[in-house]
C-alpha positions in Angstrom: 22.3 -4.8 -29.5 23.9 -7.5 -27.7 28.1 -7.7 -27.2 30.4 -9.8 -29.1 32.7 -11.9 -27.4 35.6 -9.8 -28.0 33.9 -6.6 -26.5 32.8 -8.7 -23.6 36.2 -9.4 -22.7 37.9 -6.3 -23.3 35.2 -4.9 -21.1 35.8 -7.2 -18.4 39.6 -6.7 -18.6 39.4 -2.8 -18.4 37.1 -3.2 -15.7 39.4 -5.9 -13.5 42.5 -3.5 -14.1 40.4 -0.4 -13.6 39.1 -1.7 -9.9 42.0 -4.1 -8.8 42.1 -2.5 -5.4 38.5 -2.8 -4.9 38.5 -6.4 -6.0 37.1 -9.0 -3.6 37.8 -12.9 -3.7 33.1 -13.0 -4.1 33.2 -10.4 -7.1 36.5 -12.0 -8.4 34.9 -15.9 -7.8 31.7 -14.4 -9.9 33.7 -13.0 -12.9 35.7 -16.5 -13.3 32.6 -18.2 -13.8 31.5 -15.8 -16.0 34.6 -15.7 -17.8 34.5 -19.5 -17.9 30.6 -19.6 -19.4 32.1 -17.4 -22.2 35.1 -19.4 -22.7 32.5 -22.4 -23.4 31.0 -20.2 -25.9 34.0 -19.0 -27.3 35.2 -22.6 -28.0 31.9 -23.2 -30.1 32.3 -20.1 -31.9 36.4 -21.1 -33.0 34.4 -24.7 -34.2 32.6 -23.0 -36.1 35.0 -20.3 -37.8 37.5 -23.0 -38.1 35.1 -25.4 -39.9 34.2 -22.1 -42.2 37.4 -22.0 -43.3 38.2 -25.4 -43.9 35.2 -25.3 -46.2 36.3 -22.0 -48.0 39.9 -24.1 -48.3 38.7 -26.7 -49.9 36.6 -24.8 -52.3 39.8 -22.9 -53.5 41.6 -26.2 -53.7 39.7 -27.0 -56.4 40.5 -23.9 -58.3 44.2 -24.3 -58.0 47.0 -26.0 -58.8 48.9 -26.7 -55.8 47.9 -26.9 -52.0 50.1 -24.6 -50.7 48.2 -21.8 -53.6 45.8 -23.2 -52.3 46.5 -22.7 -48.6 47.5 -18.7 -49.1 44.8 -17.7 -51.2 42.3 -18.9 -48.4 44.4 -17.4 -45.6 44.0 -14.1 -47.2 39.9 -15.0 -47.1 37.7 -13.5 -44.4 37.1 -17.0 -42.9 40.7 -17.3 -42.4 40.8 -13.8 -40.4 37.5 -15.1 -37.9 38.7 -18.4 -36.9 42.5 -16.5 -36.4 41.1 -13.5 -34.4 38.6 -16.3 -32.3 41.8 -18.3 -31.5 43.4 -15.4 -30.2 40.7 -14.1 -28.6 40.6 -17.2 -26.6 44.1 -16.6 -25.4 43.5 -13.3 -24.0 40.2 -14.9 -21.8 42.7 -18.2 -20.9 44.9 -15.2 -19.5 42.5 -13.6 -18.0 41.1 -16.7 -16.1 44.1 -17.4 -15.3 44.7 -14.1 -13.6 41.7 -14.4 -11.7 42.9 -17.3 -10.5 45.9 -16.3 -9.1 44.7 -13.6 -7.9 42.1 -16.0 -5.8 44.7 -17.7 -4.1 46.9 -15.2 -3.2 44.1 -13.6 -1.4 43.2 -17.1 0.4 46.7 -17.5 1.0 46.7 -14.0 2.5 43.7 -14.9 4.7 45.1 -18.3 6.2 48.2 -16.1 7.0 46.5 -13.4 8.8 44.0 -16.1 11.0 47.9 -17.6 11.6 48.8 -14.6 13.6 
C-alpha cells in the first residue's frame, strides 16, 4: 500500500524530532530534497483538488439562487475539505523545509567557526 502525502510527512516530522541529536548536515541535505520532490507533488495534488472543487462549485451554482448559497453549500462538499486539508498540508512541508534549512546553516555556520579557532 503506498503512503499518502500526509502520512509521509508526519512520518518524516516524527522521525526529524525523534533523532535531532543524531541528525547530520548529509542525512539532513537528503531529507530536504526529498521533502522538496514531495512538495512538487504536493503542489500537483492542491491543482487538482482545487480544480475539483471549482467544478463541484459551479455545479451548485446552477442549483441556486445566489453565489454566496452557492459558495457554502460547496464548502461543506468533500472537494472543498481535499483541496483545504492539501493547502494546509503544504504549510506544514514549507515549515518543515524550512526547518531543515535552518538547521543546515547553523551547522555550516558551526563548522566555519570551529576551523576559525
Amino acid at each position: 500500500m503506498e503512503k499518502t502525502i500526509r502520512e509521509i510527512i508526519q512520518e518524516t516530522s516524527e522521525e526529524l524530532r525523534k533523532n535531532i541529536d543524531l541528525l547530520d548536515p548529509t542525512t539532513s541535505a537528503k531529507k530536504l530534497i526529498e521533502l522538496s520532490s514531495l512538495l512538487s507533488s504536493l503542489n500537483r495534488h492542491i491543482a487538482e483538488q482545487e480544480f475539483a472543487y471549482k467544478q463541484k462549485l459551479q455545479e451548485i451554482k446552477k442549483n441556486t439562487k445566489s453565489v454566496s448559497e452557492a459558495r457554502t453549500e460547496a464548502e461543506a462538499a468533500i472537494e472543498y475539505k481535499l483541496w483545504i486539508s492539501a493547502k494546509y498540508e503544504k504549510d506544514s512541508l514549507i515549515e518543515l523545509i524550512r526547518s531543515l534549512k535552518y538547521f543546515n546553516k547553523a551547522v555550516s555556520e558551526d563548522v566555519l567557526n570551529q576551523r576559525n579557532l
